[in-house]
py3Dmol code that shows the C-alpha trace and the ligand (Angstrom):
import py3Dmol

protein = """\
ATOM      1  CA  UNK A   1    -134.422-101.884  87.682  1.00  0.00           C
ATOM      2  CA  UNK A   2    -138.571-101.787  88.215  1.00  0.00           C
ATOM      3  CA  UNK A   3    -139.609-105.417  89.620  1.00  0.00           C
ATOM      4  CA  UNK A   4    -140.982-107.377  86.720  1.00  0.00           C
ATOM      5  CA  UNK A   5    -142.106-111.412  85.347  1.00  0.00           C
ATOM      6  CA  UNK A   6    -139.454-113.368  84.137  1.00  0.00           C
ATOM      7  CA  UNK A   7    -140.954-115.223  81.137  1.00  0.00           C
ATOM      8  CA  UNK A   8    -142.262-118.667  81.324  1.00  0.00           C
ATOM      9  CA  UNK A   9    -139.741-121.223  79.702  1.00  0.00           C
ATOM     10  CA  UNK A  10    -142.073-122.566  76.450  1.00  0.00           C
ATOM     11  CA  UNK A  11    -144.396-125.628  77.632  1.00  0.00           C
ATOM     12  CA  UNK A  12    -144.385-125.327  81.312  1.00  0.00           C
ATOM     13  CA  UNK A  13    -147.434-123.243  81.944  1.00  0.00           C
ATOM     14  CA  UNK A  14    -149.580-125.262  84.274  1.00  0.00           C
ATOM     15  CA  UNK A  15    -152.646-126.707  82.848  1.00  0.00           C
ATOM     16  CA  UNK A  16    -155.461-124.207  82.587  1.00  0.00           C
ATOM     17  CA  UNK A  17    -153.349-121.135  83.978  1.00  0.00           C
ATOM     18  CA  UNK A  18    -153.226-119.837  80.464  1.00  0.00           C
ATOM     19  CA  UNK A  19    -156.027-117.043  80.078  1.00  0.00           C
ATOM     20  CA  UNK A  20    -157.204-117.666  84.010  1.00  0.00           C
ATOM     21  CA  UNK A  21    -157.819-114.168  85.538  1.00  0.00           C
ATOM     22  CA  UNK A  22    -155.179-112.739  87.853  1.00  0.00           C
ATOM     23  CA  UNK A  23    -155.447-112.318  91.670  1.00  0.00           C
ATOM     24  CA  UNK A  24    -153.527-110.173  93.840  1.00  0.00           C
ATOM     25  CA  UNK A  25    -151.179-111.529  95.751  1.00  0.00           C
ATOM     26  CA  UNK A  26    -148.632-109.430  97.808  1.00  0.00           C
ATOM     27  CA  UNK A  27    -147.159-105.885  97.663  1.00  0.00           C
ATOM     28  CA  UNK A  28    -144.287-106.452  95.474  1.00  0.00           C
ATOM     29  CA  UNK A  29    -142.052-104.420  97.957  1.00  0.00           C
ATOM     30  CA  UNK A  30    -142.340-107.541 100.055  1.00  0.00           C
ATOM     31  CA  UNK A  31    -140.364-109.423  97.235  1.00  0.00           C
ATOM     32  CA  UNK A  32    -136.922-108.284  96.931  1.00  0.00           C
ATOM     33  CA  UNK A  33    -134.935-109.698  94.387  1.00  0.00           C
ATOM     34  CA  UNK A  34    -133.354-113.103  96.278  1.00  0.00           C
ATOM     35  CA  UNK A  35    -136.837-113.720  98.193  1.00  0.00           C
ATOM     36  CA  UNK A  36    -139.078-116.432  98.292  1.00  0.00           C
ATOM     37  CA  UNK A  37    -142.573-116.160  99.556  1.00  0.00           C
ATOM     38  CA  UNK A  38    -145.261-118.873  99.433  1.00  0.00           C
ATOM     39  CA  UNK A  39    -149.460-117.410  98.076  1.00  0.00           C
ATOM     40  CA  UNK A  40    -151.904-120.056  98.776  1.00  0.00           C
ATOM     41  CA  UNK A  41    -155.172-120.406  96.216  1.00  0.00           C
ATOM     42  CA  UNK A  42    -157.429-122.809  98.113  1.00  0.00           C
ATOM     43  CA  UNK A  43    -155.423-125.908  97.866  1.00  0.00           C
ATOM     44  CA  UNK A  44    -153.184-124.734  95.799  1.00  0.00           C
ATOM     45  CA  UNK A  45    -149.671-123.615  96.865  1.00  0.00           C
ATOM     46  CA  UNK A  46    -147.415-121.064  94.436  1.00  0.00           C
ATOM     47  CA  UNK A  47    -143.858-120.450  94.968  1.00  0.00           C
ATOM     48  CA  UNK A  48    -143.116-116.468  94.255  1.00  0.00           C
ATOM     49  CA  UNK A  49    -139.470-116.090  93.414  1.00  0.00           C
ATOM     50  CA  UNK A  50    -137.935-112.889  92.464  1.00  0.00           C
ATOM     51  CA  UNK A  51    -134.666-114.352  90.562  1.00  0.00           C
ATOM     52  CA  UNK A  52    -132.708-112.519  88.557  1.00  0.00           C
ATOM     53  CA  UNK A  53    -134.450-112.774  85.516  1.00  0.00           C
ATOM     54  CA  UNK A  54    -137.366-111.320  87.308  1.00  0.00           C
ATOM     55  CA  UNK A  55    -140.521-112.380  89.762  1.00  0.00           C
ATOM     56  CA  UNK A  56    -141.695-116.618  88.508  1.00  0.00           C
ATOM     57  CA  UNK A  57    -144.546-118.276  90.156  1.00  0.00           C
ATOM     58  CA  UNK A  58    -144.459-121.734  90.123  1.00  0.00           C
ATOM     59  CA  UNK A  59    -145.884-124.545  92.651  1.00  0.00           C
ATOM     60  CA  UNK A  60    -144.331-124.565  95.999  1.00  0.00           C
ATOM     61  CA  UNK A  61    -143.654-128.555  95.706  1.00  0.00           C
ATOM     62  CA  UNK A  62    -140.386-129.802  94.565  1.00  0.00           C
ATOM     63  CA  UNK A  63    -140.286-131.553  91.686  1.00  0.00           C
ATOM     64  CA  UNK A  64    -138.594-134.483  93.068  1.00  0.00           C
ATOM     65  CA  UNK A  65    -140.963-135.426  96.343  1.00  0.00           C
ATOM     66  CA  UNK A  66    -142.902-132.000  97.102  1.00  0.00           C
ATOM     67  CA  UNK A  67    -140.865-130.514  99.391  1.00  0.00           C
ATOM     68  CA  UNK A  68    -142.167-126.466  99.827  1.00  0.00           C
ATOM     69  CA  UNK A  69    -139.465-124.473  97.833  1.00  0.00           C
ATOM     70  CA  UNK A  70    -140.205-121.626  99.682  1.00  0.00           C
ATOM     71  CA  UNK A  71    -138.187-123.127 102.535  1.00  0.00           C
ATOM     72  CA  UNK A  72    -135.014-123.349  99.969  1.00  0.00           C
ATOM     73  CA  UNK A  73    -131.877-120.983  99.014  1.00  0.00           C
ATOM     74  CA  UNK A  74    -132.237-119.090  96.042  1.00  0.00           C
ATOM     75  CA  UNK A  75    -129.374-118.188  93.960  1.00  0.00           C
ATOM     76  CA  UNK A  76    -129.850-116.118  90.941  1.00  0.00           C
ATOM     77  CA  UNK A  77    -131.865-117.963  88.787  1.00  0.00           C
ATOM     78  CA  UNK A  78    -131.510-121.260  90.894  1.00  0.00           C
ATOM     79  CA  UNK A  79    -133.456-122.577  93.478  1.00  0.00           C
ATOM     80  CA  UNK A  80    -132.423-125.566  95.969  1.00  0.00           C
ATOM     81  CA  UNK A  81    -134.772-127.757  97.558  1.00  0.00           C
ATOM     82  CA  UNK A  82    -134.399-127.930 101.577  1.00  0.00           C
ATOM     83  CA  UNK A  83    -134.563-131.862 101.556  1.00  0.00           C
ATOM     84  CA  UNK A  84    -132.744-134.016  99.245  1.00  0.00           C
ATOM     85  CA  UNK A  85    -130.046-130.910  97.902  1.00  0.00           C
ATOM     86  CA  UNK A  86    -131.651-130.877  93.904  1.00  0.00           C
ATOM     87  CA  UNK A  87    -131.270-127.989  92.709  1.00  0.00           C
ATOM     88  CA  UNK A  88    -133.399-126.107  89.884  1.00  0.00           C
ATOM     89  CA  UNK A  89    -133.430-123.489  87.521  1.00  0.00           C
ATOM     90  CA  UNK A  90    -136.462-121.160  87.486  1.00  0.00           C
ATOM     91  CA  UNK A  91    -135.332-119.445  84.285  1.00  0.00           C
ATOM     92  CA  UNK A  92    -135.853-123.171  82.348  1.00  0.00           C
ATOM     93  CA  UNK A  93    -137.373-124.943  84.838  1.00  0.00           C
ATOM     94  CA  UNK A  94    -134.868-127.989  84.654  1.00  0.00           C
ATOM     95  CA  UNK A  95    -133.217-129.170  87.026  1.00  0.00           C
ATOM     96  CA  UNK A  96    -129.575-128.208  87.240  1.00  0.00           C
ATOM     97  CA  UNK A  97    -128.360-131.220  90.304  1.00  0.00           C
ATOM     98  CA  UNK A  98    -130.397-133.661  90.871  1.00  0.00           C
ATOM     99  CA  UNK A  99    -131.573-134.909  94.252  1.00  0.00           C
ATOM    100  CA  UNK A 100    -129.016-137.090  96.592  1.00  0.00           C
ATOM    101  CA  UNK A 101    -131.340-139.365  96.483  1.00  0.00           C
ATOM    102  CA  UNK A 102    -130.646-139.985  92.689  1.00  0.00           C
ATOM    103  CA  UNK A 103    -133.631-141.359  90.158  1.00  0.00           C
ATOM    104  CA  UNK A 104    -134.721-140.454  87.003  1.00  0.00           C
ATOM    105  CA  UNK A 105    -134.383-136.681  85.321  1.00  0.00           C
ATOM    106  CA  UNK A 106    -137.382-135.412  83.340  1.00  0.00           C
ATOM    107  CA  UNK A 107    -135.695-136.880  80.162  1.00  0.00           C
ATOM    108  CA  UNK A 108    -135.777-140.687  82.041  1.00  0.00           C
ATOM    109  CA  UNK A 109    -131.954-140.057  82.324  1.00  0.00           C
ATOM    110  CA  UNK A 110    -130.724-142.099  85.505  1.00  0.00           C
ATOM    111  CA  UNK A 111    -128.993-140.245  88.246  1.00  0.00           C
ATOM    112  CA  UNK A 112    -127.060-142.529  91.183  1.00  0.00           C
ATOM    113  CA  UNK A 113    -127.592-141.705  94.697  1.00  0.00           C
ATOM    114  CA  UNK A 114    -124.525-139.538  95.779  1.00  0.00           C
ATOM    115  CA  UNK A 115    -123.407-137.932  99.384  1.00  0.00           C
ATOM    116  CA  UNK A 116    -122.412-134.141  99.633  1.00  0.00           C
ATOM    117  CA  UNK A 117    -118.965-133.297 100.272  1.00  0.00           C
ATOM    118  CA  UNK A 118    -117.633-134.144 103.591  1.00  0.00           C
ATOM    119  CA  UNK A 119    -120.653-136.942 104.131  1.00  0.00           C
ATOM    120  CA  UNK A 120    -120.295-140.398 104.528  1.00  0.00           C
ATOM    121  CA  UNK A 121    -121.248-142.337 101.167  1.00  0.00           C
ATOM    122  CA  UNK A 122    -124.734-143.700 101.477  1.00  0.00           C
ATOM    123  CA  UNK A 123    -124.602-147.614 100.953  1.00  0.00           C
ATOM    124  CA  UNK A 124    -127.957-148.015  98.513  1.00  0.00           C
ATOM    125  CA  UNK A 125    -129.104-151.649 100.088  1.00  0.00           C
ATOM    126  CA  UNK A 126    -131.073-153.453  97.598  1.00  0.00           C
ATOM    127  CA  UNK A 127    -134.420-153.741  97.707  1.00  0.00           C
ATOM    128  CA  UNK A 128    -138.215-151.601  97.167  1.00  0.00           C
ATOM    129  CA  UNK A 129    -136.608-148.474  98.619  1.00  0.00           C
ATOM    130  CA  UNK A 130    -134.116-148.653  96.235  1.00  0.00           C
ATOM    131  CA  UNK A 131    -136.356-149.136  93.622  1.00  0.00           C
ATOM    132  CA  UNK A 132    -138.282-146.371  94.354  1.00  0.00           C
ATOM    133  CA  UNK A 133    -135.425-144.180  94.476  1.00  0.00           C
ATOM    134  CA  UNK A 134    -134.376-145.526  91.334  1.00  0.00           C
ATOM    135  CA  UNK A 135    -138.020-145.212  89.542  1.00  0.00           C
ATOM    136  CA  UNK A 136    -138.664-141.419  91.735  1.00  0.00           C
ATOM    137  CA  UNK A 137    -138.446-139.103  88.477  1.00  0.00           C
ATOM    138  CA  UNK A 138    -137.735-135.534  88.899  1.00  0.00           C
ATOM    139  CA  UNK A 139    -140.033-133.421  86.791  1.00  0.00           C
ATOM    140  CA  UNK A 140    -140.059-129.457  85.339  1.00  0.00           C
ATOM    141  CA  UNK A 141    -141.546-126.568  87.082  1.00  0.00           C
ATOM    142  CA  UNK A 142    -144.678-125.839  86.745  1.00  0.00           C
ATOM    143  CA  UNK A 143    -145.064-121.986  85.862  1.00  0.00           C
ATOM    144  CA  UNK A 144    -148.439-119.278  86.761  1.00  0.00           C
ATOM    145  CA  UNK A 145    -148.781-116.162  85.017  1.00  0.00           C
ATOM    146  CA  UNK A 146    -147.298-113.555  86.978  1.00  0.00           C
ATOM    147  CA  UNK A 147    -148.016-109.479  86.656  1.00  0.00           C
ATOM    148  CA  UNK A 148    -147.201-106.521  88.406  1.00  0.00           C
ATOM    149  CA  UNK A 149    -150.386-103.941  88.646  1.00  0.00           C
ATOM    150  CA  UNK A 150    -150.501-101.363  90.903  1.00  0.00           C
ATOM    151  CA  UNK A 151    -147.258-102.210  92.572  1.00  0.00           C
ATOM    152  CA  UNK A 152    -149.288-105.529  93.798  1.00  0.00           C
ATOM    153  CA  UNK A 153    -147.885-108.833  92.234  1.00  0.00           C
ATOM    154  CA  UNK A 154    -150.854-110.454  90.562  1.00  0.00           C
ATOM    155  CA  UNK A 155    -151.205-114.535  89.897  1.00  0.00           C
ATOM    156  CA  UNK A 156    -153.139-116.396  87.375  1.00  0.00           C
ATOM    157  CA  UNK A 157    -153.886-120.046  89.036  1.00  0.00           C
ATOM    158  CA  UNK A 158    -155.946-122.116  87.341  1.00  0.00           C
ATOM    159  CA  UNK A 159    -159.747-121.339  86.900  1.00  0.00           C
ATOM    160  CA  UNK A 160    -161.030-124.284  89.976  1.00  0.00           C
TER     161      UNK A 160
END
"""
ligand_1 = """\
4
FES
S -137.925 -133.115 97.653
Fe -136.639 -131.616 96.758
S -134.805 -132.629 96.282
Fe -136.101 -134.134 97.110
"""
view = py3Dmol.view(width=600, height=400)
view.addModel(protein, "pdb")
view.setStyle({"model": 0}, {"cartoon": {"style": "trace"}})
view.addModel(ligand_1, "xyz")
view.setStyle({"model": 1}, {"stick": {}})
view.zoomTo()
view.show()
């Protein structure tokens, strides 16, 4: 099947991306389905992901604490982050584990810290770093216009 944009789940276009123009970006033979590639817009950094729902462009900061998903594991439609293990779903841009380091899911929902398999369980000693972990909420993706012209993939980031 032709390389093409997965739609944006409703809501999660990022602020003034709707209607910006498009700029080119990278051949899209350089994005094989299962890739990841970062595109940088001045300060801005954009994930391209060609899942298999199609090519997304979303920031290339975790929604937990930032980390660049370009550095993750995609799987289908899922991406994991390389830092704390959440994982994320670029075809509804929730997440679908959230991070080791527990805290609050975009609904304010709380998740416990927890160890992966065959790690010892992490003792969560009272106090600020706790809290933080407790109050750290994971948010949605942010999503970019994405289209394919002239077999380049083109990216609408926000007008500066
Ligand atoms: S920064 Fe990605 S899971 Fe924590």
């Amino acid at each position: 099947m032709e390389p093409h944009p997965a739609p944006i789940p409703p809501g999660l276009t990022a602020a003034g991306a709707s209607g910006a123009p498009f700029v080119a970006t990278i051949p899209v033979a350089e994005l094989p389905e299962g890739s990841l590639r970062r595109v940088t817009f001045g300060d801005l950094d954009v994930l391209l992901a060609h899942t298999s729902r199609g090519i997304v462009a979303v920031d290339d900061r975790c929604p937990h604490m930032a980390a660049p998903l370009s550095l993750g594991e995609l799987d289908g439609c899922v991406i994991g982050c390389p830092l704390h293990r959440g994982r994320f779903d670029l075809a509804s841009g929730d997440p679908v584990q959230m991070p080791s380091t527990g805290g609050l899911d975009p609904d304010g929902r709380y998740h416990p810290t927890w160890s992966p398999e065959g790690s010892d369980p992490k003792p969560d000693v009272p106090g600020k770093k706790a809290e933080a972990r407790r109050l750290t909420r994971t948010r949605r993706l942010r999503y970019y216009p994405v289209r394919i012209a002239g077999g380049i993939v083109e990216v609408a980031p926000p007008r500066p």
